[in-house]
C-alpha angles and dihedrals in degrees: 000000000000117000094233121274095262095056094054094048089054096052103042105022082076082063090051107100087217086052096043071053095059094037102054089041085056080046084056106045089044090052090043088055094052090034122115113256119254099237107027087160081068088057088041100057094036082059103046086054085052092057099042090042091056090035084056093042082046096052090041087061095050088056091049097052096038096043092051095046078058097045082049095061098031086049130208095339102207116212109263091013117129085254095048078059094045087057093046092047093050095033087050087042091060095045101055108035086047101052095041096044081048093063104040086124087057098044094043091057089048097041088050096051099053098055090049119008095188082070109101124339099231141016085240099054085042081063109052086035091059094035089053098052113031103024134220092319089051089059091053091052101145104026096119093055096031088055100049091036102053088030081065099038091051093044078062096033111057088031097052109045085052082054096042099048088042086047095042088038092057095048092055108036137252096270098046080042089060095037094049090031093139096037075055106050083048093049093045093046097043089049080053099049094044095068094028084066090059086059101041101046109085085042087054090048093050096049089044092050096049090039091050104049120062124240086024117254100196099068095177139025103240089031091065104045088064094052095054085045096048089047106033109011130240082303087063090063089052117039092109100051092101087056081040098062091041094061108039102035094060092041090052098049083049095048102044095030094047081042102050079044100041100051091040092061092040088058093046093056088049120086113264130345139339083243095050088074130077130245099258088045085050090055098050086049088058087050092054101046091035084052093051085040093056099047079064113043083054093063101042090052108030104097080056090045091059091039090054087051096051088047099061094034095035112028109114122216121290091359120153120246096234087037091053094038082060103043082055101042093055090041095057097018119203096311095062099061085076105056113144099009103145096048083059104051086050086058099030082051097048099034085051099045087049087042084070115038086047090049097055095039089060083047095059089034086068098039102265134113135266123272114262141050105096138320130313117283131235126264115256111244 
């Protein structure tokens, strides 16, 4: 008898060269199957964006809930009300104490090489030299002050300049407000800086003074504020608030004035309207224009920035400002005034850029709008 016919194909079609063929093929297709892909950097990646992409959704939705349990208990802010002011002065508060307090390491190695420039060689070598030798805490020589003293000058800052171009835009008129608007944003920043410096500058005296002596000599904020007082007087605190304005005003016409420009054209260049983006696209924006913004305003103020340093550390008592402004002056030349510039535009570019972005996202946060696009509209009667 036969062993029946299926039997017979399973044994000898393996012997079959068309069936080794189609054997081998259904090998191939299983090991392909179990086989490392050729590119896993490609699925890495793809998953790490997935990630990042669900973390960021995830985040969104936090800001929402929690921005809108805050919206709920501040109630509806109207623009130019005493509440719309509150929110920029908070919003401007935490921008700028923040951001400076951020870059102390940044500011102590500038601070330090303007008032002597054999110092170190390098900002590099400044910071493995201080580190060195006077550890973490050493890098972070002038938080406590930076921190109190820009905290203050950006809660006058930001709320005043909103104050300041509502206030200017009403006394001339919608139409001239459009029409000046840049002579308006100047005028409205400069009237803010000009009190925030008041604010700021014991603060300023007290971080340049702990920043410039080595080992430092101020320990604490406060501290050190009643030490200047009890040896110099209040005057003490404020000798360099004419460097001081110089400075900053001029820094801050530049900053709020490039930046209104800057992001209107920006979103003018972009397809559609300011309202067509999202939040988190709005506030990019405000980085990029606030970064641009920053890069300028370094340069325009820096010969004041490096005055304002050898004053406080410099200024002999009793010495006249003008006397003291010209003892420097011969002593560093032109040159000298700008010491340090491109460490600061480093830090001026980034802390401007973060300002505000900080600044508009406290203002969606709270339920406004972002900063730019034109001058402050008049009240409805």
């Amino acid at each position: 008898m036969l062993p029946p016919e299926s039997i017979v194909t399973s044994v000898f079609s393996s012997q079959h060269p068309l069936g080794r063929s189609a054997e081998r093929s259904h090998r191939s297709e299983v090991a392909g199957s179990t086989r490392r892909q050729p590119f896993p950097a490609w699925s890495v990646v793809d998953e790490t964006k997935k990630k990042a992409d669900a973390f960021a959704h995830e985040a969104s939705r936090e800001f929402d809930v929690v921005s809108q349990k805050a919206q709920a208990k501040t109630g509806k802010i109207e623009p130019w009300t005493p509440k719309y002011y509150a929110s920029c002065i908070v919003g401007g508060l935490l921008a700028c104490g923040l951001t400076h307090t951020a870059v102390t390491p940044l500011d102590l190695i500038k601070c330090r090489r303007q008032v002597d420039p054999q110092l170190y060689k390098s900002n590099s070598e400044a910071f493995r030299t201080i580190r060195t030798a006077e550890g973490v805490r050493g890098v972070f020589t002038g938080w406590s002050p930076t921190f109190f003293g820009y905290s203050a000058q950006g809660a006058f800052k930001y709320g005043g300049y909103e104050f300041f171009k509502k206030f200017y835009s009403d006394m001339v008129g919608i139409e001239n407000a459009q029409r000046w608007k840049t002579s308006l944003y100047l005028v409205a920043s400069a009237s803010a800086e000009l009190i925030a410096d008041v604010a700021l500058c014991p603060f300023e005296a007290v971080k340049v003074r702990g920043q410039t002596t080595i080992p430092p000599d101020i320990r604490s904020t406060f501290g050190g504020i009643s030490s200047v007082v009890a040896k110099e007087g209040v005057s003490g605190l404020y000798k360099g608030l004419y460097p001081l304005w110089g400075r900053q005003i001029p820094y801050t016409m530049m900053k709020f004035a490039s930046f209104e420009t800057i992001v209107e054209l920006i979103y003018k260049y972009l397809p559609g309207t300011k309202t067509d983006y999202s939040k988190g696209a709005q506030t990019g924006v405000a980085f990029t224009g606030g970064y641009i913004a920053g890069i300028l305003c370094a340069a325009v103020s820096h010969p004041a920035d490096v005055m304002v340093s050898k004053l406080n550390a410099n200024r002999q008592p009793g010495e006249a400002f003008g006397a003291a402004m010209s003892r420097i002056y011969k002593e560093i030349g032109f040159a000298g005034l700008w010491n340090g510039l491109p460490v600061r535009i480093v830090m001026i570019g980034t802390l401007t850029g973060l300002q505000w972005m900080i600044y508009d996202s406290f203002k969606i946060f709270m339920g406004l709008p972002t900063t730019g696009g034109g001058p402050a509209a008049q009240k409805k009667e």
